[in-house]
C-alpha positions as CSV (number, residue, x, y, z in Angstrom):
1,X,-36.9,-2.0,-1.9
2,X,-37.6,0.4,-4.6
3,X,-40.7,0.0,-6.4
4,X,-39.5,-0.1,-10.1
5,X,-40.5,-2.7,-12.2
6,X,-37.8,-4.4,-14.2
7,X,-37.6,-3.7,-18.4
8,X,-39.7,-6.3,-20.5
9,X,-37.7,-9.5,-21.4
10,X,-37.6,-10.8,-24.5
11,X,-39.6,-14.0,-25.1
12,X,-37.3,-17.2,-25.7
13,X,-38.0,-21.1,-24.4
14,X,-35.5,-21.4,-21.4
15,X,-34.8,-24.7,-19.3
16,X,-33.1,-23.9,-16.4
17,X,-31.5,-27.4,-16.3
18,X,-29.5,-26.0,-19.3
19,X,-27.5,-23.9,-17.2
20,X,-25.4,-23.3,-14.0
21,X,-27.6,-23.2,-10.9
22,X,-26.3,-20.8,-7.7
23,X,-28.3,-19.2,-5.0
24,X,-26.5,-15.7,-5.2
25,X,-24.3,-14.2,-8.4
26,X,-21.8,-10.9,-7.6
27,X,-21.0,-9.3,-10.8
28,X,-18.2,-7.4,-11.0
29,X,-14.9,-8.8,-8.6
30,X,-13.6,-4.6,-8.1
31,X,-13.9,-2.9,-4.6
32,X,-17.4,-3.2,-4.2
33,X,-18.4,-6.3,-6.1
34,X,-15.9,-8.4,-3.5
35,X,-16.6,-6.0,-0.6
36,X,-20.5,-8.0,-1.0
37,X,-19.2,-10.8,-1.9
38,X,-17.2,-11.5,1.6
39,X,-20.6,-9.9,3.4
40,X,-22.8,-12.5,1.7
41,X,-20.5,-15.4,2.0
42,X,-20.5,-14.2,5.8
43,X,-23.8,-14.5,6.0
44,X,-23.6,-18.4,4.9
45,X,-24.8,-17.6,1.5
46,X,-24.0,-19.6,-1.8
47,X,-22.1,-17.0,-4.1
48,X,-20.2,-16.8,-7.4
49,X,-18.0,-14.0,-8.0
50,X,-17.8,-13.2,-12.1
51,X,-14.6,-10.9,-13.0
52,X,-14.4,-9.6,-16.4
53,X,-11.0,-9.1,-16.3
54,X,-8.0,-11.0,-14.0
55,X,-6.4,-11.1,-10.4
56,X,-5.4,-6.9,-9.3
57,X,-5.9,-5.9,-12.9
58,X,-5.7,-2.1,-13.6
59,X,-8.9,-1.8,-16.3
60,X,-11.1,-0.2,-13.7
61,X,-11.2,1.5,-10.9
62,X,-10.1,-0.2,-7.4
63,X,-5.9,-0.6,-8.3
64,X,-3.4,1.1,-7.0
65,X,-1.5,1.1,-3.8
66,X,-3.3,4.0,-2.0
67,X,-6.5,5.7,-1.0
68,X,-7.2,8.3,1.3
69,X,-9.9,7.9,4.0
70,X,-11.0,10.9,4.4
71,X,-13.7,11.7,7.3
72,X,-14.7,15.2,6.1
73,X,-18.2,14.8,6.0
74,X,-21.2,16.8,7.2
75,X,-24.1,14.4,5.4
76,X,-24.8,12.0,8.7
77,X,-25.5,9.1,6.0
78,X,-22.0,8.9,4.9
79,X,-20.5,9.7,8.5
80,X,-22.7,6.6,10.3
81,X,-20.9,4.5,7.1
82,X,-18.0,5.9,8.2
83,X,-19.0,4.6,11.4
84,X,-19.4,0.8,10.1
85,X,-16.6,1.1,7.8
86,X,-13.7,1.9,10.3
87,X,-14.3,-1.6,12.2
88,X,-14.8,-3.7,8.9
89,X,-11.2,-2.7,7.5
90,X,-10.0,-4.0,10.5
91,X,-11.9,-7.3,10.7
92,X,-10.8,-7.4,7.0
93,X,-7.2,-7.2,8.4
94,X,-7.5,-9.6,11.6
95,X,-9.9,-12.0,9.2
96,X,-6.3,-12.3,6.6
97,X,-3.6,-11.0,7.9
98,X,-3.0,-8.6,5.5
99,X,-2.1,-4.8,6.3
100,X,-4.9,-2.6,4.7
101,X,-4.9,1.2,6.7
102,X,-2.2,3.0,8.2
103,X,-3.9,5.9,10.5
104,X,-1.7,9.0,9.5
105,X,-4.3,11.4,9.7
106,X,-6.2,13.1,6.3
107,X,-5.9,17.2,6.7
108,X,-8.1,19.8,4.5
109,X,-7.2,23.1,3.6
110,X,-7.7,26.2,1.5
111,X,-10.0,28.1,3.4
112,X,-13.4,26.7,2.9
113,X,-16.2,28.5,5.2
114,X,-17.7,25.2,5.9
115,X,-14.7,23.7,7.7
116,X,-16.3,24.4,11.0
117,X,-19.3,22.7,10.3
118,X,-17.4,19.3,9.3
119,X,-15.8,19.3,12.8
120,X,-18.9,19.4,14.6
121,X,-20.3,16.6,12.2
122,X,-17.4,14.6,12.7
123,X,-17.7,15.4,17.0
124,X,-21.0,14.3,16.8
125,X,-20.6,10.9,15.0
126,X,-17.9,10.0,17.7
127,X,-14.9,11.0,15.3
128,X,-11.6,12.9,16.2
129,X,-11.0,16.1,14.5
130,X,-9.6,19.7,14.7
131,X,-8.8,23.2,13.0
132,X,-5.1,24.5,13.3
133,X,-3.7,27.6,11.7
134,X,-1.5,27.1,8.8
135,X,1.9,27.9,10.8
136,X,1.1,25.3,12.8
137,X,0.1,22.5,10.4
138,X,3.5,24.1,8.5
139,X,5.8,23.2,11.9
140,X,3.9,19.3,11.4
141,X,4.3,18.8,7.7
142,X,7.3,20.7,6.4
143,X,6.5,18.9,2.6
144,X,3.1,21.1,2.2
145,X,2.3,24.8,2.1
146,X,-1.0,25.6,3.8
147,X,-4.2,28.0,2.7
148,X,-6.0,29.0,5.9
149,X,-7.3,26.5,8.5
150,X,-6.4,23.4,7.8
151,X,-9.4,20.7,9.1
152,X,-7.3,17.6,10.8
153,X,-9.0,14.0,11.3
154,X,-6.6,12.0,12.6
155,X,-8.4,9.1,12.8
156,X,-8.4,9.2,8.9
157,X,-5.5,7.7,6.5
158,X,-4.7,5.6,3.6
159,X,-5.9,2.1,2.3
160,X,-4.2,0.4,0.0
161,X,-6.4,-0.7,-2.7
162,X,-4.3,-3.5,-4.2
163,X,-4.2,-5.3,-0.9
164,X,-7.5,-5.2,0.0
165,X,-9.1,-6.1,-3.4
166,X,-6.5,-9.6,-2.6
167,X,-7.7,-9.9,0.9
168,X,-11.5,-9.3,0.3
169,X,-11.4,-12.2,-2.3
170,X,-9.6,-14.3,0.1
171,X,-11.9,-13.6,3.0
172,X,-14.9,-14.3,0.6
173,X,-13.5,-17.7,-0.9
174,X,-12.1,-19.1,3.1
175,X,-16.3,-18.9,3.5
176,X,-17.2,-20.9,0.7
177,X,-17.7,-18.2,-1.9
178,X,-15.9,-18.9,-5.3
179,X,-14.3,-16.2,-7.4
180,X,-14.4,-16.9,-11.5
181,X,-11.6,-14.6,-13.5
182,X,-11.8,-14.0,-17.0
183,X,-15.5,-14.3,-17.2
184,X,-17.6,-11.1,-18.8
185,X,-21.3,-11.1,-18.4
186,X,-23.0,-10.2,-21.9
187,X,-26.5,-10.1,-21.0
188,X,-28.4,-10.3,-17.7
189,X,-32.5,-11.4,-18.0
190,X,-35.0,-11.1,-15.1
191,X,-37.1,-14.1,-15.3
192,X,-39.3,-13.8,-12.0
193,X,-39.1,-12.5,-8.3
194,X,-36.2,-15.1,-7.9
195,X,-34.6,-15.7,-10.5
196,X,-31.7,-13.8,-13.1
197,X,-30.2,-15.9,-16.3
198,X,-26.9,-14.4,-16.7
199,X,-25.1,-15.3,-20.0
200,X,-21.3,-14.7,-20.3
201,X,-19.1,-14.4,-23.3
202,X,-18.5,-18.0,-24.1
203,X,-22.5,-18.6,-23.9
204,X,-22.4,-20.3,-20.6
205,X,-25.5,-19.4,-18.7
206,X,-25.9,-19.0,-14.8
207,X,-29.1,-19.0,-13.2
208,X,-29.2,-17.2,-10.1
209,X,-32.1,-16.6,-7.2
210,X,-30.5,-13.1,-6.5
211,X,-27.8,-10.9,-8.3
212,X,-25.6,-8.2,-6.9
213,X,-24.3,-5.5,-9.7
214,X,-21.3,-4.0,-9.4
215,X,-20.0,-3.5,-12.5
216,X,-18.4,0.6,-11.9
217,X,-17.7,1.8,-15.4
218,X,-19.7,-1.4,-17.1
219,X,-22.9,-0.8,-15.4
220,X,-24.6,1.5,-18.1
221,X,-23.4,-1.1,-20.3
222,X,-25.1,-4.0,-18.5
223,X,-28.3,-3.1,-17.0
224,X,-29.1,0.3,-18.3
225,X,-31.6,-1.8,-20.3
226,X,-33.1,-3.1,-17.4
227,X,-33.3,-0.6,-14.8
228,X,-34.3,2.9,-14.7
229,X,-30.5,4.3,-14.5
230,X,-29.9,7.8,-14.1
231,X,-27.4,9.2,-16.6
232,X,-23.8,7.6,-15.4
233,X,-20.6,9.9,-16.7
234,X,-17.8,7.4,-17.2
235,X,-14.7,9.4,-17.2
236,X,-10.9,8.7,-17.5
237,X,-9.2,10.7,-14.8
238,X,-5.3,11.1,-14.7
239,X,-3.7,11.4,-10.7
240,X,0.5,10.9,-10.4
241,X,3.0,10.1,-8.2
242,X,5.4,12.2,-7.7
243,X,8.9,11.4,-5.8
244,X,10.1,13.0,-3.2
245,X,12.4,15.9,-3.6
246,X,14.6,13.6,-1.2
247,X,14.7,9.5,-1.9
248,X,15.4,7.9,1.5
249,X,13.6,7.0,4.2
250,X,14.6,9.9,6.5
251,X,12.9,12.1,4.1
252,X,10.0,10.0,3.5
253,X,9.6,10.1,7.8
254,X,10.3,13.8,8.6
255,X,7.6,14.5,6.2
256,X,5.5,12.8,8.0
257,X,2.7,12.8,4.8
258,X,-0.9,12.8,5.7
259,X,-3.8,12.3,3.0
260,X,-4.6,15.7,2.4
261,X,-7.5,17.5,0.4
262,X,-7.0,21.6,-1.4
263,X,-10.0,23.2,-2.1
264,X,-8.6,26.3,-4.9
265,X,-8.9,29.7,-4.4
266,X,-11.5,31.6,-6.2
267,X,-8.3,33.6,-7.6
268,X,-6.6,30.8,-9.3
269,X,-8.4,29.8,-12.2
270,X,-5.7,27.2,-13.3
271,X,-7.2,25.0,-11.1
272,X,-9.4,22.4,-12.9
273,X,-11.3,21.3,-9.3
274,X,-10.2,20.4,-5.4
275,X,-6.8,18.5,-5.6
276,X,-6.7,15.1,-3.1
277,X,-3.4,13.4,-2.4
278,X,-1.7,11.2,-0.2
279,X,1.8,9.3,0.0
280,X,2.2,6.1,-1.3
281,X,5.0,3.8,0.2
282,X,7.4,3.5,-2.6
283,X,6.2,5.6,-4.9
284,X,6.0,9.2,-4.1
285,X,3.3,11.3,-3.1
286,X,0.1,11.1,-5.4
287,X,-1.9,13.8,-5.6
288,X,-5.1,14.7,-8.7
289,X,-8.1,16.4,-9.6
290,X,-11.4,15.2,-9.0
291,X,-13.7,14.1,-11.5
292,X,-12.6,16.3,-14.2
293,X,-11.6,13.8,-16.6
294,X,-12.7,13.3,-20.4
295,X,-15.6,11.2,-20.6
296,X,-14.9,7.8,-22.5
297,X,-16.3,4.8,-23.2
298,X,-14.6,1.8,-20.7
299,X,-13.7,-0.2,-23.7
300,X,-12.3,2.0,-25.7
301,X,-9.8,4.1,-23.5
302,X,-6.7,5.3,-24.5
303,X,-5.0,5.4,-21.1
304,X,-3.1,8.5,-22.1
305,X,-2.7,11.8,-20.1
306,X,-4.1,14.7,-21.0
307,X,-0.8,17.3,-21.1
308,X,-3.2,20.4,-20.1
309,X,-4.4,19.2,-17.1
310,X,-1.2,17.1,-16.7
311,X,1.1,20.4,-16.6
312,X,-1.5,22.5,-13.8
313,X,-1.1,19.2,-11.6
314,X,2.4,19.3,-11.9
315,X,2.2,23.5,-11.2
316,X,0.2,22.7,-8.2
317,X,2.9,20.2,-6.5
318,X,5.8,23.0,-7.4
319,X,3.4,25.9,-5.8
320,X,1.9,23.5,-2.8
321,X,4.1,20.5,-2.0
322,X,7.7,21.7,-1.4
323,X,8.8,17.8,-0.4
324,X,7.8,16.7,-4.1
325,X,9.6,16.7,-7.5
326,X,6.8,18.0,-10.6
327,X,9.3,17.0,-12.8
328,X,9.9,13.2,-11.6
329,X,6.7,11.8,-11.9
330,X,4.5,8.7,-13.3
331,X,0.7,9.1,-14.5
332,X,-2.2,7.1,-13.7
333,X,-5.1,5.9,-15.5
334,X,-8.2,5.3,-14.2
335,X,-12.1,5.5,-14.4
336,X,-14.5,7.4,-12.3
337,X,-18.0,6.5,-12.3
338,X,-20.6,9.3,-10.9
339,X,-24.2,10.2,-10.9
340,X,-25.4,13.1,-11.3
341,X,-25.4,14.5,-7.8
342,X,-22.3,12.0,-6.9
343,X,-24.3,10.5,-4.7
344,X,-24.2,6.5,-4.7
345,X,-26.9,4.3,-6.2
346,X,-27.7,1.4,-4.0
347,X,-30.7,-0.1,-4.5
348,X,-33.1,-3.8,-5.2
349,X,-35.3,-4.3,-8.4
350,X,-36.6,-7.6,-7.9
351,X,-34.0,-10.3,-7.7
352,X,-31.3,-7.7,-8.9
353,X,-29.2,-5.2,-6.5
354,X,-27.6,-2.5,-7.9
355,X,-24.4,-0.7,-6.5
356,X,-23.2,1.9,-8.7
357,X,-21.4,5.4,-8.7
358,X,-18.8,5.7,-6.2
359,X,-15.8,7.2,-7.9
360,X,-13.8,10.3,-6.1
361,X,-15.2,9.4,-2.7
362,X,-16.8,5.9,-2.3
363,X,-13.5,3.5,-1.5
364,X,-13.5,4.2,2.1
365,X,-16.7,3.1,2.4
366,X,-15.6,-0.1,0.7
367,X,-16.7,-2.8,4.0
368,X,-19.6,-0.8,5.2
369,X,-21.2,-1.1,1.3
370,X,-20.4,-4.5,1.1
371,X,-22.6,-5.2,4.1
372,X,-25.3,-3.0,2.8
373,X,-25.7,-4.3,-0.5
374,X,-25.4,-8.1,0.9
375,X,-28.6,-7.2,3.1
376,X,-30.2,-5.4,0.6
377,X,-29.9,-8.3,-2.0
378,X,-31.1,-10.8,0.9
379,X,-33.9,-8.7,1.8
380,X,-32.9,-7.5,5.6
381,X,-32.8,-4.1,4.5
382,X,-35.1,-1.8,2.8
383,X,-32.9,0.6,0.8
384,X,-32.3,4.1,2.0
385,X,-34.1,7.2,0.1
386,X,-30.8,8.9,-0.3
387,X,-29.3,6.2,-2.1
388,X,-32.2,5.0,-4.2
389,X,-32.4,4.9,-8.3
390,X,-35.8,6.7,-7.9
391,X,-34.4,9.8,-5.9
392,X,-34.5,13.5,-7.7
393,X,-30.5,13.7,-8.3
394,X,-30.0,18.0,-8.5
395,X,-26.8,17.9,-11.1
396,X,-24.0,18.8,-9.3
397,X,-20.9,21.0,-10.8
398,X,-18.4,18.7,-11.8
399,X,-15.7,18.2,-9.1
400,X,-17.1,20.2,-6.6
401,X,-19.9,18.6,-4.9
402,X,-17.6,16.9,-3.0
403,X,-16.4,19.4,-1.0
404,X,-20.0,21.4,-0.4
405,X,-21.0,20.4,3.2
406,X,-24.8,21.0,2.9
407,X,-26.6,17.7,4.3
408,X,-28.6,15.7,2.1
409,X,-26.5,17.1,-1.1
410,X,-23.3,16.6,-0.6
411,X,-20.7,14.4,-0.2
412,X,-17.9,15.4,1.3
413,X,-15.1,18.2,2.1
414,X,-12.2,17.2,-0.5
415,X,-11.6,14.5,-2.7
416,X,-11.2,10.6,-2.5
């Protein structure tokens, strides 16, 4: 646990038998906030589940029909995740029923020195993975073009988000724990070692022994006041879907589309960051920049494209992805939520757990952080340095630390 001591409360009379009683409160029902939920309610604890916003709503973060799950790491912390994550999804899937990950493999290409260095990462953690020349990974995957080596994990592939957000709140509620829609948290007090008065909009008031933050765009919002945040860029980032060139199903399977990751060539300086992609069954393919979004407040977004960076994405898939149509495509909306060195907060104050800043490469992770924060918030586990709200974060260049491979700074090779 991380030694901070929690902001000063303001001084009211409070009578606990006022107000809701529950052992363990999860705020916030996205990815992460549901992914603890499930692991708690595994572990036979009481939980409420508060969502701000409805069933597979698109305000936040965790929608939409695919993810990539990318193993391109050389930071052992986020490769022995890996390594917890893998068998969660599929427990996830046996646990409902429902079809979460399809293994087609993520590929990354465009050169990068470090790509030899992933590989051995990834062999030493147990995980598949190999370089092939661009000719050959051409003969595979006639709908991309290819920079240099291309970087294969085949074990990789992509989740789809929608599903799991579903199944994760089904698996939580068949063990007891209840999910509440339509329910936003306006203030959060830390009354002792065990015990959290939460207040929601309509003035109902929960009291809680333990609470589990997961908020993604909202957390600045709700706790900054509490805990000793670092400074959390909110941002509104813009990925599409483009069709394929071809619409039929012979098209779609001759392509055969991995997830893929571009790192840009130091000559191209239309490129706004690393590009990440992947196809999505019905859709097209989707492909974006990382993290290079305007920053905005959650509330207040527009949901609008941004036509400058909206035109070089649709440049990239005429230059890059010969099986895609640029001009036959639909933008996305969503928020990405980073620290400084886009490295993830997870971490215990007191009563309160905090998970925080995972956008552009934390929804793989989804099951694995779900277990973590669960035993962090019961107490099992002592948080990890590398995560903690107290570490030194060394500001990272927008979009790119992702793809350095230096241990203990990084994140990954490529994007989500």
């Amino acid at each position: 646990m991380t030694t901070h001591e929690p902001a000063a409360q303001r001084s009211e009379v409070f009578s606990p038998g006022t107000a809701e009683q529950v052992d363990t409160i999860v705020i916030g029902g996205g990815a992460m906030g549901s992914a603890a939920a499930w692991q708690l309610a595994t572990r036979g604890t009481e939980v409420l589940l508060l969502d701000r916003f409805g069933p597979e709503h698109q305000e936040g973060a965790s929608h939409g029909a695919s993810r990539n799950l990318n193993l391109s790491y050389a930071e052992p912390r986020y490769l022995r995740l890996l390594q917890r994550a893998l068998p969660l999804w599929r427990e996830l899937e046996r646990e409902t029923g429902a079809h979460l990950f399809d293994e087609v493999g993520v590929i990354t290409h465009g050169g990068h020195p470090g790509l030899p260095r992933v590989r051995e990462a990834l062999h030493a953690h147990g995980f598949a993975a190999e370089i092939l020349p661009a000719v050959e990974a051409r003969s595979r995957w006639w709908g991309m073009r290819f920079e240099g080596d291309v970087l294969l994990t085949p074990q990789g592939g992509r989740l789809n988000a929608d599903a799991a957000g579903v199944a994760m709140h089904a698996a939580a509620t068949a063990r007891g724990a209840e999910v509440r829609y339509h329910t936003r948290v306006t203030d959060i007090q830390i009354r002792e070692d065990d015990r959290v008065v939460v207040t929601c909009d309509d003035g109902h008031r929960i009291v809680a022994t333990r609470a589990v933050v997961a908020a993604g765009a909202w957390t600045q919002k709700l706790v900054g006041h509490l805990l000793p945040l670092p400074a959390l860029r909110v941002s509104q980032e813009q990925p599409a879907h483009f069709l394929l060139v071809e619409d039929s199903r012979e098209a779609e399977a001759s392509a055969r589309w991995p997830g893929f990751n571009h790192l840009p060539h130091p000559e191209d300086d239309w490129w706004y960051s690393p590009i990440y992609g992947m196809y999505t069954p019905g859709q097209g393919v989707k492909a974006g920049w990382h993290g290079v979004g305007t920053e905005v407040d959650p509330d207040h977004r527009d949901y609008r494209a941004e036509p400058v960076q909206l035109a070089a994405l649709q440049r990239y898939v005429r230059e890059w992805l010969p099986g895609a149509d640029a001009d036959r495509m639909a933008a996305v909306s969503c928020t990405y939520t980073t620290t400084p060195d886009e490295n993830f907060i997870l971490d215990r104050v007191g009563p309160l757990t905090i998970a925080a800043g995972f956008s552009g490469h934390g929804y793989k992770f989804v099951p694995a952080i779900g277990e973590m924060v669960a035993d962090l918030a019961l107490g099992t586990r002592a948080a990890d340095p590398f995560f903690s709200l107290g570490r030194e974060m060394v500001p990272a260049e927008r979009g790119a630390s992702v793809w350095r491979v230096e241990p203990a700074t990084s994140a990954t090779v490529g994007g989500a």
